[in-house]
PDB file of N, CA, C and O in Angstrom:
ATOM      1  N   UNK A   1       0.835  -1.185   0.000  1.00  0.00           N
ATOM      2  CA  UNK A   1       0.000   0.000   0.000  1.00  0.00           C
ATOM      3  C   UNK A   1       0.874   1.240   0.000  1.00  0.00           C
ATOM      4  O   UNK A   1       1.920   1.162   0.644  1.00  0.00           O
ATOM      5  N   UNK A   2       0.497   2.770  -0.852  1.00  0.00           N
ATOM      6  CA  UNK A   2       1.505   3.516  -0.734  1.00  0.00           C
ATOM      7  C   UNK A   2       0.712   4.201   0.435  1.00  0.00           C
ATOM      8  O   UNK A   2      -0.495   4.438   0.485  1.00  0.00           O
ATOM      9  N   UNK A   3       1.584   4.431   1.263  1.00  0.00           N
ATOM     10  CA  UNK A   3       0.941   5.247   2.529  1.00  0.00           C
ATOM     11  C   UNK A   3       0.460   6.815   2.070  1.00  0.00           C
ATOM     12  O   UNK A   3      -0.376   7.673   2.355  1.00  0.00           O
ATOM     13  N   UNK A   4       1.475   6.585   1.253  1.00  0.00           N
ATOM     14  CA  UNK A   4       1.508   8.551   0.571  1.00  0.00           C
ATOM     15  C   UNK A   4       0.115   8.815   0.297  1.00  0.00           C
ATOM     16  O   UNK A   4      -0.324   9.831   0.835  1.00  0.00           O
ATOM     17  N   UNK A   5      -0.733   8.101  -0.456  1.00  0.00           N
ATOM     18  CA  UNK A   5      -2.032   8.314  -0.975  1.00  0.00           C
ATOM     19  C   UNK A   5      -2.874   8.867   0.209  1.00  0.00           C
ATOM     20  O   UNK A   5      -3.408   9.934  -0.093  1.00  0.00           O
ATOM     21  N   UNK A   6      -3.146   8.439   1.485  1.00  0.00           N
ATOM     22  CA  UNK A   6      -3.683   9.334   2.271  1.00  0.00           C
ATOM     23  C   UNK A   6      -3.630   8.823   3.744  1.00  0.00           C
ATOM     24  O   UNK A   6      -3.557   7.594   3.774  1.00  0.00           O
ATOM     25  N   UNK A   7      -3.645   9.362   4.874  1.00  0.00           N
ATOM     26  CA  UNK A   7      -3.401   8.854   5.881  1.00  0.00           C
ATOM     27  C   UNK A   7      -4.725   8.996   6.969  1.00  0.00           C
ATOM     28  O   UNK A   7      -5.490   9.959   7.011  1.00  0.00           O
ATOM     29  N   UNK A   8      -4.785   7.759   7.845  1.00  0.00           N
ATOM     30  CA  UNK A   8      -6.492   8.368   8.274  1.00  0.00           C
ATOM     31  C   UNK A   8      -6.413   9.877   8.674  1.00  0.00           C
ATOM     32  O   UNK A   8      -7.369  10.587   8.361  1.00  0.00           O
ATOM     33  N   UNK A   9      -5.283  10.463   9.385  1.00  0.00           N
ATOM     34  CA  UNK A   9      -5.180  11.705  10.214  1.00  0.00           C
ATOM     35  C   UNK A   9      -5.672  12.675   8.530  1.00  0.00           C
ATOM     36  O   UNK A   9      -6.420  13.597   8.856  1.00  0.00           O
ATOM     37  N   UNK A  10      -5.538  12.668   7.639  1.00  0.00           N
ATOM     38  CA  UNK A  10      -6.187  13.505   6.242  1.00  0.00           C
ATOM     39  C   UNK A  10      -7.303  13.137   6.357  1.00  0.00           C
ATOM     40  O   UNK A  10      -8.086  13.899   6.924  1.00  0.00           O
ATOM     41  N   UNK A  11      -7.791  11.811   5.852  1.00  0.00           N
ATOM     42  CA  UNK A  11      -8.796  11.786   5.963  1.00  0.00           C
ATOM     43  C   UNK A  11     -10.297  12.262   6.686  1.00  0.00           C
ATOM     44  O   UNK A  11     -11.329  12.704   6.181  1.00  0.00           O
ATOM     45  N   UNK A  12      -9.843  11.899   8.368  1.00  0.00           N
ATOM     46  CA  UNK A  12     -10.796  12.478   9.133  1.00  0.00           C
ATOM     47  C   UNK A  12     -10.649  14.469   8.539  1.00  0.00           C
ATOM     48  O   UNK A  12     -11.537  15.072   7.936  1.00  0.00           O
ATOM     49  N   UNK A  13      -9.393  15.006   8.931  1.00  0.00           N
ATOM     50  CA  UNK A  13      -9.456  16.136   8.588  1.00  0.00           C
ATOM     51  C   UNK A  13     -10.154  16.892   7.741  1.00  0.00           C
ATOM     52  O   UNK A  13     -10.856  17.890   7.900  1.00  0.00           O
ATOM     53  N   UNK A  14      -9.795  16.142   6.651  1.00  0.00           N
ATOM     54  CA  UNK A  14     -10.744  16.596   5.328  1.00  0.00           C
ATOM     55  C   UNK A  14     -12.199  16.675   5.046  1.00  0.00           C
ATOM     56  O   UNK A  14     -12.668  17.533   4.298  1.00  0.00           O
ATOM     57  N   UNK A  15     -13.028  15.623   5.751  1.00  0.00           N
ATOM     58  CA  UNK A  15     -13.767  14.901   6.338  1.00  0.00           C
ATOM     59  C   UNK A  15     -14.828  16.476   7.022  1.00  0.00           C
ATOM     60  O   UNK A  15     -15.943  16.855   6.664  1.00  0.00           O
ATOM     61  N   UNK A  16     -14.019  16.974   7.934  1.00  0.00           N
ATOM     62  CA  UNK A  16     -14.201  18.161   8.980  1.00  0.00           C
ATOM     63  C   UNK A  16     -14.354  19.059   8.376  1.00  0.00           C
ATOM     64  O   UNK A  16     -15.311  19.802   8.595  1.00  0.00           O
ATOM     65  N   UNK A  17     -12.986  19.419   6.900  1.00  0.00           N
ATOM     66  CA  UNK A  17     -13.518  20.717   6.312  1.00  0.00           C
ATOM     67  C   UNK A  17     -14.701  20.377   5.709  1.00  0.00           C
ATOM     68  O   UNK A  17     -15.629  21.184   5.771  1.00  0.00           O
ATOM     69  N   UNK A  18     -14.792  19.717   5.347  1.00  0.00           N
ATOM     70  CA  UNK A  18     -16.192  19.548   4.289  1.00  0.00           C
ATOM     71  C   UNK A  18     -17.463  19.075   4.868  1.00  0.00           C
ATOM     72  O   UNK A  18     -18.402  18.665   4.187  1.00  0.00           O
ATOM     73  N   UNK A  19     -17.448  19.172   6.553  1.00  0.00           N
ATOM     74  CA  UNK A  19     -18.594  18.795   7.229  1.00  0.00           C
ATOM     75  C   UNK A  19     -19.152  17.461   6.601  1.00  0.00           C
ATOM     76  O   UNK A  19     -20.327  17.224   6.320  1.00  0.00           O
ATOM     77  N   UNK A  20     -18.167  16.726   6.459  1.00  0.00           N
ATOM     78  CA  UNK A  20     -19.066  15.503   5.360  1.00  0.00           C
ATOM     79  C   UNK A  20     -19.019  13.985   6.656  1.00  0.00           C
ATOM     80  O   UNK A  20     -18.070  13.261   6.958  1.00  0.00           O
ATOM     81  N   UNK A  21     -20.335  13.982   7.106  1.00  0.00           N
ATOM     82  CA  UNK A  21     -20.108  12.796   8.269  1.00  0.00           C
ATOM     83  C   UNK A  21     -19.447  11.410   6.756  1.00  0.00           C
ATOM     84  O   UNK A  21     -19.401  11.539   5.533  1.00  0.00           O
ATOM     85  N   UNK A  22     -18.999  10.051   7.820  1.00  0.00           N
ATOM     86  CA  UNK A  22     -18.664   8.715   7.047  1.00  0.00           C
ATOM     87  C   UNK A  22     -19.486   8.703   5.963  1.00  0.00           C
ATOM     88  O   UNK A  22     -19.037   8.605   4.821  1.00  0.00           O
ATOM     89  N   UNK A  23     -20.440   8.777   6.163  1.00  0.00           N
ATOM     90  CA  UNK A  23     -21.649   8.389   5.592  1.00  0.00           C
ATOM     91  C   UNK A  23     -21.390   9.021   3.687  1.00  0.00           C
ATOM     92  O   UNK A  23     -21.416   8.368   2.643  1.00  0.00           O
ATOM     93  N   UNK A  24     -21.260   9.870   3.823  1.00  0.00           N
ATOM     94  CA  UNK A  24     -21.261  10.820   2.441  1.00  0.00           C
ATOM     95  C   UNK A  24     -20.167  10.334   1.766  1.00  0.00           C
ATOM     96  O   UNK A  24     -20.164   9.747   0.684  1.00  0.00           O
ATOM     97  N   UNK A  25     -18.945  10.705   2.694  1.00  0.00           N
ATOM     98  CA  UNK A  25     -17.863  10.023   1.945  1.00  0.00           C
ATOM     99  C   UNK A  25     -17.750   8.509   1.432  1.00  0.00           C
ATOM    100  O   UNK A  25     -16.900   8.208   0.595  1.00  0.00           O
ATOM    101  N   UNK A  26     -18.311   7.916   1.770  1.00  0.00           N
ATOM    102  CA  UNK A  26     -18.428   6.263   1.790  1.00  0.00           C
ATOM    103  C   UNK A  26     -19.474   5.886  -0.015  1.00  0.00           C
ATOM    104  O   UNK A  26     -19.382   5.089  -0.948  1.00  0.00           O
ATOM    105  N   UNK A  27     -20.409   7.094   0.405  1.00  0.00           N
ATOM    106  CA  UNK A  27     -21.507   7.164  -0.903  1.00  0.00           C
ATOM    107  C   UNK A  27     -20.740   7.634  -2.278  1.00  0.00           C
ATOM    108  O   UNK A  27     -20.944   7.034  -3.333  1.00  0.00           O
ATOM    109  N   UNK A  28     -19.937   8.632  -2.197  1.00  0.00           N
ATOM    110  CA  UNK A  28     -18.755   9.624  -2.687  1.00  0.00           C
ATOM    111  C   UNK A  28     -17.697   8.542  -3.713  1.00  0.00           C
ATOM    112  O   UNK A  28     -17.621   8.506  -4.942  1.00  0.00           O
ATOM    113  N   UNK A  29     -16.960   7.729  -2.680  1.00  0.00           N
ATOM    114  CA  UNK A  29     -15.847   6.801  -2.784  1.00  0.00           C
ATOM    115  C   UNK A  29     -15.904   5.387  -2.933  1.00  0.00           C
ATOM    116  O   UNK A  29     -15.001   4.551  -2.973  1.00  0.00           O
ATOM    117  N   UNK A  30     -17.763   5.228  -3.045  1.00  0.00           N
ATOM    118  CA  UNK A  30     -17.982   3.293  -3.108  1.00  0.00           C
ATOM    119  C   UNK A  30     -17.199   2.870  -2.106  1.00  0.00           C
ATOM    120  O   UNK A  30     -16.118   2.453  -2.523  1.00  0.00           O
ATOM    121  N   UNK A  31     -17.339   2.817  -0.892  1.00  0.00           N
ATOM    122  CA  UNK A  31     -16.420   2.284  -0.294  1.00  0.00           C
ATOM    123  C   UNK A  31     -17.204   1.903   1.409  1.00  0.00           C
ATOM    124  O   UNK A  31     -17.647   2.761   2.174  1.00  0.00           O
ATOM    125  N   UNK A  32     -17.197   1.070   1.546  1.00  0.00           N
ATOM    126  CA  UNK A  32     -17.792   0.116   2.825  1.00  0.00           C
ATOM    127  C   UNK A  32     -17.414   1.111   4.056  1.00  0.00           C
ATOM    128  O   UNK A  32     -16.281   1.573   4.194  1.00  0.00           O
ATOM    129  N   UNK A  33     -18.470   1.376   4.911  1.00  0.00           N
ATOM    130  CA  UNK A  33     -18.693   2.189   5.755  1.00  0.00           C
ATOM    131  C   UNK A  33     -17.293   2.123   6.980  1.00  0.00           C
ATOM    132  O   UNK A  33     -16.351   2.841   7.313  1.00  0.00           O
ATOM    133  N   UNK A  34     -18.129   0.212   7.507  1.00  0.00           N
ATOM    134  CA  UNK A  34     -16.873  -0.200   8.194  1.00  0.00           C
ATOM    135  C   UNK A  34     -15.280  -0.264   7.687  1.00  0.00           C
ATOM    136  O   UNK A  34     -14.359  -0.072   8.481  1.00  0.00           O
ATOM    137  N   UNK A  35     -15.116  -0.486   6.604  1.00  0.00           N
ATOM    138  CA  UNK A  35     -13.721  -0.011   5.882  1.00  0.00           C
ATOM    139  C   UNK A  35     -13.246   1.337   6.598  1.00  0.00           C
ATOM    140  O   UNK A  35     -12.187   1.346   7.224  1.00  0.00           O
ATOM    141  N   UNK A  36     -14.061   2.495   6.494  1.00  0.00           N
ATOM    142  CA  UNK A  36     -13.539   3.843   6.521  1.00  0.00           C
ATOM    143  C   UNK A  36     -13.335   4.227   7.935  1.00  0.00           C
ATOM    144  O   UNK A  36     -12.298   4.772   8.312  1.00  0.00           O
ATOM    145  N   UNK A  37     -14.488   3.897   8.847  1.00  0.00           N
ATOM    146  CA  UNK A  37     -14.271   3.706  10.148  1.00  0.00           C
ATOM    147  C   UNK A  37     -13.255   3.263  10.926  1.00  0.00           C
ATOM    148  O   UNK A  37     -12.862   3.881  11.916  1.00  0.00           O
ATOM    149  N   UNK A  38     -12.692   1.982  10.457  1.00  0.00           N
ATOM    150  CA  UNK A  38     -11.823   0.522  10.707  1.00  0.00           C
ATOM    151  C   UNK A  38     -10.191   1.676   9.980  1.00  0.00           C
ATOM    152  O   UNK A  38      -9.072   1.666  10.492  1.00  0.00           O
ATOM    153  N   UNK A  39     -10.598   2.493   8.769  1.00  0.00           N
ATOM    154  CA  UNK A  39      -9.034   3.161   8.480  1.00  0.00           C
ATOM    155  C   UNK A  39      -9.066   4.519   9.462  1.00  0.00           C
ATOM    156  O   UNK A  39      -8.059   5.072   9.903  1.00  0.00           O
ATOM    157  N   UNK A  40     -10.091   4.823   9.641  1.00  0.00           N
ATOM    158  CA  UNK A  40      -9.676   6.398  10.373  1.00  0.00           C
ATOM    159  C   UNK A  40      -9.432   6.346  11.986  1.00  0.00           C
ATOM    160  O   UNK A  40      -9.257   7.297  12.748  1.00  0.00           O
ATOM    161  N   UNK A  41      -9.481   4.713  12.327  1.00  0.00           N
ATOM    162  CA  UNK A  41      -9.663   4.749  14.033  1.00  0.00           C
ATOM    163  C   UNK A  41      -7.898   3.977  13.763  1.00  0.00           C
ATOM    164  O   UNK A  41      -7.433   3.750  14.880  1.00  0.00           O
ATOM    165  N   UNK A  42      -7.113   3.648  12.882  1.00  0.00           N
ATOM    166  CA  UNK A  42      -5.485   3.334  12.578  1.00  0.00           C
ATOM    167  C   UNK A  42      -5.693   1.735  12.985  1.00  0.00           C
ATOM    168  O   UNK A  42      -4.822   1.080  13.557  1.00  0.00           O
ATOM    169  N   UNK A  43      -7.080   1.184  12.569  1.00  0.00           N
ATOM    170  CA  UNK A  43      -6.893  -0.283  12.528  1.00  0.00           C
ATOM    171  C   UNK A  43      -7.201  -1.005  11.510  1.00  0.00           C
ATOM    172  O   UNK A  43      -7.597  -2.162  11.652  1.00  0.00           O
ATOM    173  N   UNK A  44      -7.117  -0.647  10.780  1.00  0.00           N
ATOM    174  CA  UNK A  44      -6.996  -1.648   8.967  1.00  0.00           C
ATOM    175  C   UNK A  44      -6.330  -0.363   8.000  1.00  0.00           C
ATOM    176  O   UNK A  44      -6.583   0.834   8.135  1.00  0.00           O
ATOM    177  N   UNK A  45      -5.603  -0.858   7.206  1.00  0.00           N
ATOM    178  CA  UNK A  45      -4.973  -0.442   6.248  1.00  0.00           C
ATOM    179  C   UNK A  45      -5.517  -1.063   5.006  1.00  0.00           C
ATOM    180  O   UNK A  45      -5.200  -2.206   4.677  1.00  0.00           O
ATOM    181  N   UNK A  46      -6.498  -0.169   4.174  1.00  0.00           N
ATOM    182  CA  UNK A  46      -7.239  -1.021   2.867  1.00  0.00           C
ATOM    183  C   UNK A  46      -5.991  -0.788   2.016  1.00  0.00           C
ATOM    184  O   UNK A  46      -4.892  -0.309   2.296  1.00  0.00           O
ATOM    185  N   UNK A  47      -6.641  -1.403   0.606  1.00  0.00           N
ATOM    186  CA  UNK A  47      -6.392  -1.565  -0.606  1.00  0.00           C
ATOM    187  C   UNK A  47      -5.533  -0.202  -0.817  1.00  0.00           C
ATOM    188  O   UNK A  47      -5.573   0.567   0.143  1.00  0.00           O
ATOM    189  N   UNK A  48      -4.967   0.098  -1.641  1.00  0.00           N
ATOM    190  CA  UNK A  48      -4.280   1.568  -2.528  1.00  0.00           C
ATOM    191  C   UNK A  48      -5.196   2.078  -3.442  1.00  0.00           C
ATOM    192  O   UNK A  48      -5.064   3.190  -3.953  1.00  0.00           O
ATOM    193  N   UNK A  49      -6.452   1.048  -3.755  1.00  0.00           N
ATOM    194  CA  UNK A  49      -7.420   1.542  -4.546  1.00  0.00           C
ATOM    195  C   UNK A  49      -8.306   2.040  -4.076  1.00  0.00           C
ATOM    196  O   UNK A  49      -9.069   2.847  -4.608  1.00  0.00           O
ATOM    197  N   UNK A  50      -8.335   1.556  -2.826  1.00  0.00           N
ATOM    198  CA  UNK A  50      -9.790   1.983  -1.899  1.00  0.00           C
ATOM    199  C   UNK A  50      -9.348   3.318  -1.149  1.00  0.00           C
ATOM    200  O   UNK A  50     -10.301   4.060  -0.910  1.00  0.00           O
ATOM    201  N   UNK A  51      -7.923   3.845  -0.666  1.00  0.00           N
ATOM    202  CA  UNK A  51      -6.808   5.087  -0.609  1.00  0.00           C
ATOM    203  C   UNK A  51      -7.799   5.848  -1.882  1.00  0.00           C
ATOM    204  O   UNK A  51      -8.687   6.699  -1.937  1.00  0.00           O
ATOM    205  N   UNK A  52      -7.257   5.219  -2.556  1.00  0.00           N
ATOM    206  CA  UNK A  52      -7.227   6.313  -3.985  1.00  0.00           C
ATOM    207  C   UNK A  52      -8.735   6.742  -4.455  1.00  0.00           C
ATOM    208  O   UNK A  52      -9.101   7.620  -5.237  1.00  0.00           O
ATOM    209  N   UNK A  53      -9.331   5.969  -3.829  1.00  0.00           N
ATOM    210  CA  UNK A  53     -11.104   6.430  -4.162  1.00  0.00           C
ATOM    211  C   UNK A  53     -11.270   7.682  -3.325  1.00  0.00           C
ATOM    212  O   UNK A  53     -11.563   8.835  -3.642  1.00  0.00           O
ATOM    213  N   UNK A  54     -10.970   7.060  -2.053  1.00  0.00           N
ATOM    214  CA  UNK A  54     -11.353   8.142  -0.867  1.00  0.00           C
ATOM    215  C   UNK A  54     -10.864   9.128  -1.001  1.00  0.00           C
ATOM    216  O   UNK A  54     -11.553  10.142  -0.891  1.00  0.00           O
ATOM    217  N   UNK A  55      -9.390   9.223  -1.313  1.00  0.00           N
ATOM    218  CA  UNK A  55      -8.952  10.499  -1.903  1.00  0.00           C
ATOM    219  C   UNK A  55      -9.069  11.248  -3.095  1.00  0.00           C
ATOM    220  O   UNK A  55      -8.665  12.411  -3.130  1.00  0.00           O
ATOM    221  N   UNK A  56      -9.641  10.634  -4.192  1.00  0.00           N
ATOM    222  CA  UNK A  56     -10.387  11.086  -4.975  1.00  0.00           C
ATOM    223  C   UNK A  56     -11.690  11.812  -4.674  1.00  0.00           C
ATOM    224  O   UNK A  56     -11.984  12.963  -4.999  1.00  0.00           O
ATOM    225  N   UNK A  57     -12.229  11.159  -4.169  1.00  0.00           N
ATOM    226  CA  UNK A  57     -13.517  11.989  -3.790  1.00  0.00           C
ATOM    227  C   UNK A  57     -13.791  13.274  -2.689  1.00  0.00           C
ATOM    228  O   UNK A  57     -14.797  13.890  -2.338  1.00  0.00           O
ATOM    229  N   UNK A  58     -12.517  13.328  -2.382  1.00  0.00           N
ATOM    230  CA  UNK A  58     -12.384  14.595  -1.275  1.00  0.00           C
ATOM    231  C   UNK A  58     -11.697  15.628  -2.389  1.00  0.00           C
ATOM    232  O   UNK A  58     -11.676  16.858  -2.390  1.00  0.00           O
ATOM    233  N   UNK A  59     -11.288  14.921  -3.089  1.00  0.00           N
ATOM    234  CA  UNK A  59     -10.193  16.196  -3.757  1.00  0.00           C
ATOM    235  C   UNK A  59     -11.531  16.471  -4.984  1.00  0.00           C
ATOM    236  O   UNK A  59     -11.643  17.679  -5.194  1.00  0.00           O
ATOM    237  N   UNK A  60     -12.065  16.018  -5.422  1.00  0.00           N
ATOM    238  CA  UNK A  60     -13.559  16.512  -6.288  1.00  0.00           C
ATOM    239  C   UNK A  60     -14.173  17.343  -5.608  1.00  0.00           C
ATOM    240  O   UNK A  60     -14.644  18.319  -6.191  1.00  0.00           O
ATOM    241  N   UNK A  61     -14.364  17.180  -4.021  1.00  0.00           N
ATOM    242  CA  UNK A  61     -15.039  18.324  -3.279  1.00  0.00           C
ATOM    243  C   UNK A  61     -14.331  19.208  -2.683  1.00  0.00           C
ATOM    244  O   UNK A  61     -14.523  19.890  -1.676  1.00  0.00           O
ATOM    245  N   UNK A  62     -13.469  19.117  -3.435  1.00  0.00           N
ATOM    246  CA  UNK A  62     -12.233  20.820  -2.798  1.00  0.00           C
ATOM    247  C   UNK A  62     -11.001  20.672  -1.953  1.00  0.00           C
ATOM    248  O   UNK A  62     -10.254  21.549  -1.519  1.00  0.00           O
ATOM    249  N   UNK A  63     -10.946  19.158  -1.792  1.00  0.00           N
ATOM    250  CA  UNK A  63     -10.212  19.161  -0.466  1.00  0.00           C
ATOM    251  C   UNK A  63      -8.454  19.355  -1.646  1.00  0.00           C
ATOM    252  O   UNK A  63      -8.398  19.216  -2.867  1.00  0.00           O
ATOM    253  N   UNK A  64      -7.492  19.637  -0.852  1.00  0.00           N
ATOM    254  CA  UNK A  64      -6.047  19.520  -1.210  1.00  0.00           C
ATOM    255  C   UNK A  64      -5.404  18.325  -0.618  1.00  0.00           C
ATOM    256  O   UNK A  64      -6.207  17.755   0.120  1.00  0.00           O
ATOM    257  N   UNK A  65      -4.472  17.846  -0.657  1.00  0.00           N
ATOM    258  CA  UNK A  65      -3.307  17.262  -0.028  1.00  0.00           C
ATOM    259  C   UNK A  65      -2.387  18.010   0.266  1.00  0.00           C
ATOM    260  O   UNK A  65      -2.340  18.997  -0.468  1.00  0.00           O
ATOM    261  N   UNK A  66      -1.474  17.957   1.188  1.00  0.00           N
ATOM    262  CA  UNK A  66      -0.585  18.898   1.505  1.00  0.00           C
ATOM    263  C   UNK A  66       1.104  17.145   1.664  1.00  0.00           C
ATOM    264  O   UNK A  66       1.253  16.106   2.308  1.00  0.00           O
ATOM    265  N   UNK A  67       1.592  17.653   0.989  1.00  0.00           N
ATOM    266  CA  UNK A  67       2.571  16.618   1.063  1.00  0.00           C
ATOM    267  C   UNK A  67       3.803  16.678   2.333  1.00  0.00           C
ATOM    268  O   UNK A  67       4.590  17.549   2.706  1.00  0.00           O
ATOM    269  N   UNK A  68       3.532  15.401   2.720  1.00  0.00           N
ATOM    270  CA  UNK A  68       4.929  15.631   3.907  1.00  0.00           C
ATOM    271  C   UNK A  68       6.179  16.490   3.347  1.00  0.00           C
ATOM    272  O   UNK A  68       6.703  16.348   2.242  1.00  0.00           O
ATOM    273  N   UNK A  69       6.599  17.567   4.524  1.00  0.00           N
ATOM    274  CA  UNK A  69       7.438  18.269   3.864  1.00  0.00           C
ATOM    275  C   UNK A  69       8.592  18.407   4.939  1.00  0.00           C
ATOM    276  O   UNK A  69       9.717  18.813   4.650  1.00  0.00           O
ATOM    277  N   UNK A  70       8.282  18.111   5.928  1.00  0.00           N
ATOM    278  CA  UNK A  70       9.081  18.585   7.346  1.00  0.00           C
ATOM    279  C   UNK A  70       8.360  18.799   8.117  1.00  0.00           C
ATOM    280  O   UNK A  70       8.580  18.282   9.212  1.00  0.00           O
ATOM    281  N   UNK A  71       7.260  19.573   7.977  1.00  0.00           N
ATOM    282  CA  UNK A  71       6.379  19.899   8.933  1.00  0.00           C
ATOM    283  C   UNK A  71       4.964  19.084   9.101  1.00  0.00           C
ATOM    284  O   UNK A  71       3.899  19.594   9.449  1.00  0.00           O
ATOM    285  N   UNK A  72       5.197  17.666   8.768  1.00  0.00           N
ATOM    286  CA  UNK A  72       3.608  16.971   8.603  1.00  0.00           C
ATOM    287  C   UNK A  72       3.194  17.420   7.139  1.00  0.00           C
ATOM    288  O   UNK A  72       3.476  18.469   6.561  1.00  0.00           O
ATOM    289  N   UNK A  73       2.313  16.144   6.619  1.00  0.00           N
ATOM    290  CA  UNK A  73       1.667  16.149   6.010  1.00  0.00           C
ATOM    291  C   UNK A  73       0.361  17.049   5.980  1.00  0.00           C
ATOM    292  O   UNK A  73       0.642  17.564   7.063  1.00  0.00           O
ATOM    293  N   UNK A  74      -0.973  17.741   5.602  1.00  0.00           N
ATOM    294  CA  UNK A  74      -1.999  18.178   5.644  1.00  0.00           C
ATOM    295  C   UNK A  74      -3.091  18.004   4.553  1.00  0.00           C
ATOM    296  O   UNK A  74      -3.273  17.180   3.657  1.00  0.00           O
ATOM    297  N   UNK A  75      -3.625  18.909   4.910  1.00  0.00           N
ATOM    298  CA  UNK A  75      -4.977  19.272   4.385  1.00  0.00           C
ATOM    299  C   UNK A  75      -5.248  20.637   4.101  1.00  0.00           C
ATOM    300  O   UNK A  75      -4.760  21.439   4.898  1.00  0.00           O
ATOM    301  N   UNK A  76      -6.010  21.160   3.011  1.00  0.00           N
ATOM    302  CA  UNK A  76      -6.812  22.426   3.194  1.00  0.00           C
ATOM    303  C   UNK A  76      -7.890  22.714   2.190  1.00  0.00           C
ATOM    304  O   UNK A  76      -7.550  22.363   1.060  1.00  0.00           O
ATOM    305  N   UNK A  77      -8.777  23.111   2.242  1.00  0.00           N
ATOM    306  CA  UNK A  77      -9.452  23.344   1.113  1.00  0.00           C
ATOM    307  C   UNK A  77      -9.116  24.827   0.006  1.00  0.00           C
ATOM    308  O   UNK A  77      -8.970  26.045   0.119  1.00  0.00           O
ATOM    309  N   UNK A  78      -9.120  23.538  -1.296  1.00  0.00           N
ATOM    310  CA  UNK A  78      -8.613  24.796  -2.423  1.00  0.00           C
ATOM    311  C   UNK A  78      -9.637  26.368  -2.514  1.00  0.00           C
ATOM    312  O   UNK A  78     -10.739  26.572  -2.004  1.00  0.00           O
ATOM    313  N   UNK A  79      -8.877  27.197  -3.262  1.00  0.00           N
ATOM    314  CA  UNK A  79      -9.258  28.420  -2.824  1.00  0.00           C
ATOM    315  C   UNK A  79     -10.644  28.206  -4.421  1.00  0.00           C
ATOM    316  O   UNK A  79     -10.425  27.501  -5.406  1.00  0.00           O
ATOM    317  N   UNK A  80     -11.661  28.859  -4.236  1.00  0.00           N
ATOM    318  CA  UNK A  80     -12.613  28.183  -5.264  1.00  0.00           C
ATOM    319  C   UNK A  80     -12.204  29.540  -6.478  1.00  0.00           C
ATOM    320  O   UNK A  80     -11.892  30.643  -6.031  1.00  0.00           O
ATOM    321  N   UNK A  81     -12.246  29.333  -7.740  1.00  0.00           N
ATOM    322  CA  UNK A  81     -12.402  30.317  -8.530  1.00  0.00           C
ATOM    323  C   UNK A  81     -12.829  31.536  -9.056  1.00  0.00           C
ATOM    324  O   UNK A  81     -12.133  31.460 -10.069  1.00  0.00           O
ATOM    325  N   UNK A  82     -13.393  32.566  -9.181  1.00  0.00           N
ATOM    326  CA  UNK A  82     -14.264  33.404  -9.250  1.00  0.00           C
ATOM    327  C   UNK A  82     -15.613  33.759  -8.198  1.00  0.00           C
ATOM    328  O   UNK A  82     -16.712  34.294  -8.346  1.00  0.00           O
ATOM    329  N   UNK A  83     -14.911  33.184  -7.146  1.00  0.00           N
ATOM    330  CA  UNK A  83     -15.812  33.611  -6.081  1.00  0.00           C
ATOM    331  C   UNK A  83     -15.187  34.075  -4.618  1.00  0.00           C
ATOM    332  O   UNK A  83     -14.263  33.377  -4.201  1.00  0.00           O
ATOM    333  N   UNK A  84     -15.513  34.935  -3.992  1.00  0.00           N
ATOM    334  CA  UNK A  84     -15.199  35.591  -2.393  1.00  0.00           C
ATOM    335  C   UNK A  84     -15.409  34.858  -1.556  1.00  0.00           C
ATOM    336  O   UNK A  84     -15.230  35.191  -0.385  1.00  0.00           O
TER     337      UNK A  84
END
């Protein structure tokens, strides 16, 4: 699994900006409720595909990745286009 793709600590985060309970994201990412639960509490490590859904579907709803740099990895939501 590449860890890089997303880590639960993003996940939940992202999760927060986007006020999106399990539930949405799970609908979002095809992806089994208990799966997401079971990755964001650091006790199962899914697939790289099932990574890559979940993080797909946060980054469709604005979310960023912030890449380990020295200072932790993150999160933030992108700045939206033509709007204040």
């Amino acid at each position: 699994m590449d860890e890089s793709l997303l880590s639960p600590e993003q996940c939940r985060a992202a999760r927060a900006l986007l006020a999106w309970p399990q539930e949405r994201l799970c609908v979002k990412a095809k992806v089994a409720k208990r799966t997401l639960q079971l990755f964001e509490l650091s006790r199962r490590k899914p697939y790289a595909d099932t990574l890559a859904a979940l993080r797909s579907a946060l980054e469709k709803a604005g979310v960023e990745f912030i890449p380990e740099n020295g200072g932790g990895a993150g999160v933030r939501l992108a700045k939206r286009k033509g709007k204040r």
